[in-house]
KOLKOLSE-356326 format. One record per residue (C-alpha): x, y, z; residue in one letter; residue number from 1. Coordinates in nm, 3 decimals. Layout:
<pts>
       px       py       pz  residuo  num
        X        Y        Z        a  NUM
...
</pts>
This chain:
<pts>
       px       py       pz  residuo  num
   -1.265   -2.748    3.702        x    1
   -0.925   -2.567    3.624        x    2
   -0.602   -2.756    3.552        x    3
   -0.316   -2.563    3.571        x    4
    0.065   -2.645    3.471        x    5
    0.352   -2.530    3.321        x    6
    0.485   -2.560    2.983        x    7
    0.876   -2.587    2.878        x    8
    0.907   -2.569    2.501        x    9
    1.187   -2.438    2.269        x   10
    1.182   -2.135    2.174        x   11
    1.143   -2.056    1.790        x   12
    1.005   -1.665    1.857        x   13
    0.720   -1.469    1.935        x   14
    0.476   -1.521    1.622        x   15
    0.551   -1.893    1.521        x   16
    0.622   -2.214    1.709        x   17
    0.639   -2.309    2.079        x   18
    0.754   -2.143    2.362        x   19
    0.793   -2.131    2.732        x   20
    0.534   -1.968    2.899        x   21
    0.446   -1.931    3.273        x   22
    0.114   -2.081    3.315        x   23
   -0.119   -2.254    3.084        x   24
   -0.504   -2.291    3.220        x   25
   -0.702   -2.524    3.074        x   26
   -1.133   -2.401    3.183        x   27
   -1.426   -2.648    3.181        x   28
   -1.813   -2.548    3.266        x   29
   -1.989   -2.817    3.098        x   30
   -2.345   -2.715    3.215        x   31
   -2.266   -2.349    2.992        x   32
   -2.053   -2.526    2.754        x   33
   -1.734   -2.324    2.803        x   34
   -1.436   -2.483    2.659        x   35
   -1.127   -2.246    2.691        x   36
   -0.788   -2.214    2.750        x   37
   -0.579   -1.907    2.932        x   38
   -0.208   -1.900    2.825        x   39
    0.042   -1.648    3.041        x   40
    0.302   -1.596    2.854        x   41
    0.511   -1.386    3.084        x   42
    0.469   -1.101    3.376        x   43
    0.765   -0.977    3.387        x   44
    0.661   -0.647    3.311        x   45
    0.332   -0.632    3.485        x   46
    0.013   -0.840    3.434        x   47
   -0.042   -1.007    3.118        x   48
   -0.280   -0.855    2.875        x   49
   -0.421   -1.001    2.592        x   50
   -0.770   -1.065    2.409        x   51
   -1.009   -1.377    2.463        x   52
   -1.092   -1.530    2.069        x   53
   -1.369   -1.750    2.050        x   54
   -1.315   -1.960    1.746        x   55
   -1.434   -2.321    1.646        x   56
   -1.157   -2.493    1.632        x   57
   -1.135   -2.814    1.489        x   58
   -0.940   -2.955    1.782        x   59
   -0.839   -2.859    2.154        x   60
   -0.468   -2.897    1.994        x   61
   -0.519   -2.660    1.783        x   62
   -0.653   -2.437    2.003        x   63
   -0.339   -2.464    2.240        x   64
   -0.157   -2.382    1.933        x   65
   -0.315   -2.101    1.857        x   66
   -0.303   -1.940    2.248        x   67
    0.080   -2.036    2.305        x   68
    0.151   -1.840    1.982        x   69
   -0.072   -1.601    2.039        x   70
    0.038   -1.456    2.448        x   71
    0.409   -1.470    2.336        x   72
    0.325   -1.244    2.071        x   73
    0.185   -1.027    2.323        x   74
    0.428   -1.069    2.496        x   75
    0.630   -0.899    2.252        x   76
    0.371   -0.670    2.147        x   77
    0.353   -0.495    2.453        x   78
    0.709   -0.474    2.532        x   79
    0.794   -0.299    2.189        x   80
    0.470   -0.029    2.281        x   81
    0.635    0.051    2.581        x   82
    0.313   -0.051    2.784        x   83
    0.414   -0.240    3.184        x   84
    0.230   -0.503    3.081        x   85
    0.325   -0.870    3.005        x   86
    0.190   -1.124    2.751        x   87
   -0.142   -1.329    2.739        x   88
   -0.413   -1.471    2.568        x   89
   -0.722   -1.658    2.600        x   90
   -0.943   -1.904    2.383        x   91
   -1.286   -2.004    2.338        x   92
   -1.359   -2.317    2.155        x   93
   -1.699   -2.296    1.981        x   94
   -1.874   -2.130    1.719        x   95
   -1.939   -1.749    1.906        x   96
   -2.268   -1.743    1.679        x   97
   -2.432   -2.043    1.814        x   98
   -2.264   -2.094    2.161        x   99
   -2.215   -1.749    2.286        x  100
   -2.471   -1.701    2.587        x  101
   -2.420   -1.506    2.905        x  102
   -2.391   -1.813    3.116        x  103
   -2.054   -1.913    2.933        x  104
   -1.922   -1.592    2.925        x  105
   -1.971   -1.521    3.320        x  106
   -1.863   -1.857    3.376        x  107
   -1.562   -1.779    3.189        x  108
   -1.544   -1.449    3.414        x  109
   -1.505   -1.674    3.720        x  110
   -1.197   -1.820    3.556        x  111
   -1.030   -1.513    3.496        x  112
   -1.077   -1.382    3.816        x  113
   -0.958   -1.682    3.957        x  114
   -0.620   -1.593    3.825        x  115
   -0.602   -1.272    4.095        x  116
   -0.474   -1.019    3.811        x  117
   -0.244   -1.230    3.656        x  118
   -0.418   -1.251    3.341        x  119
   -0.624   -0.893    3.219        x  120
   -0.875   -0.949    2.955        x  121
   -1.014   -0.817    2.633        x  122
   -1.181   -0.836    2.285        x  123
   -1.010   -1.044    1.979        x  124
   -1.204   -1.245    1.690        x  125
   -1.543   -1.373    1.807        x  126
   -1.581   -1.153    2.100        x  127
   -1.678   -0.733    2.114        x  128
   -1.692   -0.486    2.396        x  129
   -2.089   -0.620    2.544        x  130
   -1.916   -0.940    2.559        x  131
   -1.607   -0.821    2.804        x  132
   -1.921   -0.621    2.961        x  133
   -2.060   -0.957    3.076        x  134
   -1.755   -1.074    3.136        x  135
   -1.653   -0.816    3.396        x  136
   -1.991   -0.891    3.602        x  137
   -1.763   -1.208    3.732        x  138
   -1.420   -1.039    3.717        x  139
   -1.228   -0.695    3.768        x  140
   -0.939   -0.773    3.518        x  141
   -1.124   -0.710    3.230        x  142
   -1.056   -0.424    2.954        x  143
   -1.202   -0.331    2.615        x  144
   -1.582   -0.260    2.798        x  145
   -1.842   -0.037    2.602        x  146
   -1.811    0.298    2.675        x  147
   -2.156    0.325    2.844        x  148
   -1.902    0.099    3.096        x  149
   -1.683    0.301    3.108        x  150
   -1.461    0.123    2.859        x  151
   -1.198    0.217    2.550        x  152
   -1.538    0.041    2.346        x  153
   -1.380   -0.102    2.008        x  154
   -1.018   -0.166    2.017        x  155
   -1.009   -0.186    1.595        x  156
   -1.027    0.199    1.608        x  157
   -0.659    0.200    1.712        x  158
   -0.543   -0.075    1.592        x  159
   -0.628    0.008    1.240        x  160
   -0.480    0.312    1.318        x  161
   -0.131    0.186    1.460        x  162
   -0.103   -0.034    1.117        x  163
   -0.149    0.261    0.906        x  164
    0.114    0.453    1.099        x  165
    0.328    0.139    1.073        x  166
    0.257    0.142    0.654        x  167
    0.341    0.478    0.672        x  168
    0.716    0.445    0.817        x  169
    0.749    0.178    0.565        x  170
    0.678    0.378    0.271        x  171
    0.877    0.663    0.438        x  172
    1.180    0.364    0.451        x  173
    1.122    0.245    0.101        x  174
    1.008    0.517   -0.117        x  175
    1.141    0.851    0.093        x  176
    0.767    0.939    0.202        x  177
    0.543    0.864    0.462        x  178
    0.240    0.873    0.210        x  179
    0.078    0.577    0.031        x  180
   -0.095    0.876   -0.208        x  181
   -0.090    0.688   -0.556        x  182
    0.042    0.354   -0.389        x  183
   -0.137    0.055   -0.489        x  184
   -0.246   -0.095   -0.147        x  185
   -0.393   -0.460   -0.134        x  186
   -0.591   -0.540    0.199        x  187
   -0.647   -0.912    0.268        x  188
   -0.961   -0.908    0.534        x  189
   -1.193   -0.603    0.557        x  190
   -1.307   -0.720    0.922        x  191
   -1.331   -0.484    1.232        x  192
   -0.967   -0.385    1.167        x  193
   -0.971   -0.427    0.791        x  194
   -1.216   -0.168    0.707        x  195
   -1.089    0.083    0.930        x  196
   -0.769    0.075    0.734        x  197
   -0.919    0.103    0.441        x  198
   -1.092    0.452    0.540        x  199
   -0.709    0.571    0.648        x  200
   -0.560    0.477    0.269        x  201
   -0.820    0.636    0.041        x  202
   -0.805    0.924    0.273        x  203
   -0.446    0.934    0.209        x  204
   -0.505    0.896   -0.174        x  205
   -0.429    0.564   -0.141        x  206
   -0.549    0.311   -0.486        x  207
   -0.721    0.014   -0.241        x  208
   -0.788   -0.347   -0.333        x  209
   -0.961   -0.596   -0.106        x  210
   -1.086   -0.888   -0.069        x  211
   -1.242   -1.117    0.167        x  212
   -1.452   -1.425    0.266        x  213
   -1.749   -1.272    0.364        x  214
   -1.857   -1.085    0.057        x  215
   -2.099   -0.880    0.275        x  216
   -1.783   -0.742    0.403        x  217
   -1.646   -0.661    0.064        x  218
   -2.019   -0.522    0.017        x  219
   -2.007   -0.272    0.300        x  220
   -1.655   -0.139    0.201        x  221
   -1.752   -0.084   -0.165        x  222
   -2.070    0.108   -0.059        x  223
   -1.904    0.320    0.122        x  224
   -1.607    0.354   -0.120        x  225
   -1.709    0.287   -0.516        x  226
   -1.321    0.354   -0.601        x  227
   -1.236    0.030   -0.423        x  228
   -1.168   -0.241   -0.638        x  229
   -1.226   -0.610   -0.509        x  230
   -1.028   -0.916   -0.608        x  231
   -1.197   -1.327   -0.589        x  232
   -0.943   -1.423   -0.288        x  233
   -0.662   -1.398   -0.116        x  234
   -0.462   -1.580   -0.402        x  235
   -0.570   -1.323   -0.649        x  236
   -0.461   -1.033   -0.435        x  237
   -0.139   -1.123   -0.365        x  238
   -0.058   -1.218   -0.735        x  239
   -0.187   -0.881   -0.814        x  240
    0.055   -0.581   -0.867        x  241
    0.076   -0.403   -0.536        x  242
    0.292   -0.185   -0.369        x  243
    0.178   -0.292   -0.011        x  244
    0.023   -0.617    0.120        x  245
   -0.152   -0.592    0.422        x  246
   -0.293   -0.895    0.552        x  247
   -0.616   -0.830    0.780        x  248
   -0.735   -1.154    0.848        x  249
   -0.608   -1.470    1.017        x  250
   -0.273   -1.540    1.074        x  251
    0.002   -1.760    0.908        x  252
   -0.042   -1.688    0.526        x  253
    0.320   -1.600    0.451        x  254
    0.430   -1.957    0.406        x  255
    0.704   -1.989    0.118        x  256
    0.400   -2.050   -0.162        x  257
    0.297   -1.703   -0.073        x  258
    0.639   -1.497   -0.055        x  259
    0.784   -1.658   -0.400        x  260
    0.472   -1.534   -0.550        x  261
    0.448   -1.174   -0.346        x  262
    0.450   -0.917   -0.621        x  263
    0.454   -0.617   -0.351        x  264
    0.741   -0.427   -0.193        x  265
    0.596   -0.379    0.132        x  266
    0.386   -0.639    0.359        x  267
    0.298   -0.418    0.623        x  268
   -0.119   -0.583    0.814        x  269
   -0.338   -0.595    1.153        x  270
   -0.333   -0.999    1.145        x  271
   -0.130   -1.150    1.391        x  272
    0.155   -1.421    1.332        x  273
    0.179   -1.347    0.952        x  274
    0.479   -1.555    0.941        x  275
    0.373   -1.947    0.881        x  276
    0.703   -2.069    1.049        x  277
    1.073   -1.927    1.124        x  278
    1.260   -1.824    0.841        x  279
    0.992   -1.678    0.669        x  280
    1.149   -1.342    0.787        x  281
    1.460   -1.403    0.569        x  282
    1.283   -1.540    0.235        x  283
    1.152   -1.189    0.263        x  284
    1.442   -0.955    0.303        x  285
    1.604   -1.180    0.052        x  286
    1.367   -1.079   -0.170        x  287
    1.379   -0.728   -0.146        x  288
    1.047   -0.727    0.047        x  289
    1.021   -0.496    0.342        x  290
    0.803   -0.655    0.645        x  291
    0.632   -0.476    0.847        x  292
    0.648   -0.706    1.210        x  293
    0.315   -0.748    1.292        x  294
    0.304   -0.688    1.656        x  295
    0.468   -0.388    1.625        x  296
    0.196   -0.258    1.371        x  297
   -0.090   -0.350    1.500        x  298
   -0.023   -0.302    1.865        x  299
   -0.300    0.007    1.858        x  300
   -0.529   -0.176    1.970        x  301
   -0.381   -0.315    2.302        x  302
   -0.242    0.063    2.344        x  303
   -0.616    0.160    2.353        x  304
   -0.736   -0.105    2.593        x  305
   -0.426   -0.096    2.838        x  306
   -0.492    0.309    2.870        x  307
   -0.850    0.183    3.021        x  308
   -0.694    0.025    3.289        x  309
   -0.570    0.370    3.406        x  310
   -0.888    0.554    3.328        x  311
   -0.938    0.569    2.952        x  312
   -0.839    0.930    2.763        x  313
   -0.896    0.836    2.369        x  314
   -0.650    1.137    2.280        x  315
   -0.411    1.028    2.533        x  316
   -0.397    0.646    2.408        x  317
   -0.391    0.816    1.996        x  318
   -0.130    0.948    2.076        x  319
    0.090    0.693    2.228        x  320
   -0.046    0.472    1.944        x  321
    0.073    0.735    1.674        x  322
    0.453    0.635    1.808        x  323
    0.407    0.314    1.579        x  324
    0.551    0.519    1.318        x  325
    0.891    0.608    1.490        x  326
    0.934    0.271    1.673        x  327
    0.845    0.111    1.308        x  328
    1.121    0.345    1.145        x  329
    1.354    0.261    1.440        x  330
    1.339   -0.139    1.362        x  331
    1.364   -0.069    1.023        x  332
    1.705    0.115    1.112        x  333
    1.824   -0.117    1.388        x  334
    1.795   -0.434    1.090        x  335
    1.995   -0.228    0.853        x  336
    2.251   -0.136    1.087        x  337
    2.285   -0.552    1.271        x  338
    2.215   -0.672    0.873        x  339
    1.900   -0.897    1.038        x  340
    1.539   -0.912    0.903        x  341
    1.316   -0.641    1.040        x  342
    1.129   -0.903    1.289        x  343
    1.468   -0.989    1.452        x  344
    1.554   -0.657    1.494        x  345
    1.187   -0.610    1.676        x  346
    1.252   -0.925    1.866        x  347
    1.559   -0.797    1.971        x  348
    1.415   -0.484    2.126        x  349
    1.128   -0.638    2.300        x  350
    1.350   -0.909    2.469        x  351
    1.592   -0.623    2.603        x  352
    1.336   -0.403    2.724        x  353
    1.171   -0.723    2.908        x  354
    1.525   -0.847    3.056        x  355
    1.635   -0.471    3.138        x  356
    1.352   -0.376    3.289        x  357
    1.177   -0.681    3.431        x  358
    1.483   -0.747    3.605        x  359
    1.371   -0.450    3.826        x  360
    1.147   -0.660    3.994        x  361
    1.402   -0.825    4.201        x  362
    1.499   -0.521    4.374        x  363
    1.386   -0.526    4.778        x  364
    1.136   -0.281    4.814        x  365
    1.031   -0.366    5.198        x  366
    0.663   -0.397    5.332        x  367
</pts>
């Protein structure tokens, strides 16, 4: 069964609070146990694209939380990385390790394909490229496949990538160079994206702290680099003195506990929605803190699965994902010049490009 209707909410921006979106599908198969929820944010610069998360959440509520938030920030996120694309997102409620079968993830096919191309799908927490594999044996609008499929395979490799270029412009902005050589970098969350940016900043020269809740994650870091030094939790990491934050893991940990405390100059991470609520942007400038918007930074990774629509080119989509760093640098220079926050000034851009070039759409182009 699929129940479909549309939501009217207030807007309060593209990483926190409620907004209104287009469509809003709520998907039921009770004989595979699928429990999720599709959220279209907006098409009005091409089909939405965002990743499906399978997460246990404590409440269907919570969940609808989550995927509002979650396809506006696409939204945003693919408007500032220049992709014709439009925002979207997907949830799975359930624990991926224990309800996860191919039953529930074809029958979750069906409902994306019921959509027609409205809604393109790929990887996010709790799901990988074999998953989206199974997936696309019910539906064509499905990106982020293996690349024995054909696929872009493990979106992480660019995003990780596009953050680093993102921390990059940031340290250009704050300290006159592009390199974090001798910075003191603190990652929160040493996931799929997480340890990826690690291998960028000691590369770079980088001085790496980390921490996480799995401490096999931690382990597999550490094994691979000794120099890396590993705090208890995320508390202890952000008290520590760092140059850049970057949170990796799940969003909304910059509440106002967190940014009175911040001892870093830079917050600059792969997680989405950093921000716990609005306003959080200003606590920071007024601090002297430079942030980073996330879906700016980390907007690699839907670079890399949007270029597999087209045919996927790895060195094509690095390259486009590179361009982090100037767009970052741009925002940066747009909020100094309009005196905003650095996520107005990226909100700002994305809504103009939507506006000025979704408008297009309206112009006759016969049959």
């Amino acid at each position: 069964m699929t129940d479909v209707f549309g939501l009217s909410h207030k807007d309060t921006g593209p990483s926190t609070g409620q907004a209104r979106h287009e469509q809003v599908v709520f998907c039921s198969d009770d004989r595979s146990g699928l429990h999720a929820i599709i959220a279209v944010y907006s098409t009005a610069l091409g089909p939405g694209l965002g990743g499906t998360r399978f997460y246990p959440y404590e409440s269907e509520q919570q969940a609808l939380a989550d995927v509002l938030n979650l396809s506006r920030a696409m939204a945003y996120k693919n408007a500032l990385a220049g992709l014709d694309l439009g925002g979207a997102k997907a949830v799975i409620i359930g624990d991926p390790a224990k309800d996860k079968s191919e039953a529930l993830l074809r029958a979750y096919g069906r409902f994306v394909q019921s959509l027609g191309g409205r809604y393109y799908t790929a990887c996010d927490v709790g799901t990988y490229s074999e998953d989206m594999d199974i997936v696309a044996r019910e539906s064509s609008f499905v990106t982020g496949r293996t690349v024995e499929h054909g696929g872009a395979g493990d979106s992480s490799i660019l995003t990780a990538w596009g953050v680093y270029q993102g921390m990059r412009a940031a340290a250009q902005y704050t300290y006159g160079t592009a390199s974090l050589r001798g910075r003191r970098v603190g990652v929160e969350g040493v996931g799929k994206v997480g340890h990826r940016l690690v291998e960028h900043l000691v590369e770079d020269g980088a001085e790496v702290v980390v921490c996480d809740v799995s401490e096999q994650a931690v382990a597999r870091v550490r094994a691979r680099h000794p120099q890396v030094e590993a705090v208890a939790d995320a508390a202890a990491l952000r008290a520590a003195e760092i140059d850049v934050y970057s949170p990796c893991a799940l969003g909304g940990g910059l509440d106002d506990d967190v940014v009175a405390g911040l001892r870093a100059k830079i917050v600059c991470g792969g997680a989405n929605n950093q921000l716990a609520h609005p306003g959080v942007e200003k606590q920071l400038a007024e601090r002297g803190v430079l942030y980073a918007p996330d879906y700016l930074v980390n907007s690699g990774g839907v670079i890399q699965v949007a270029d597999e629509i087209e045919g996927f080119n790895m060195d094509r989509a690095r390259v486009k994902a590179t361009q982090i760093f100037d767009t970052t640098l741009k925002i940066f220079s747009i909020a100094e010049e309009e005196g905003v926050p650095p996520a107005v000034a990226a909100d700002r851009l994305a809504e103009r490009r939507m506006s000025e070039v979704g408008r297009l759409r309206g112009i006759w182009l016969g049959r």
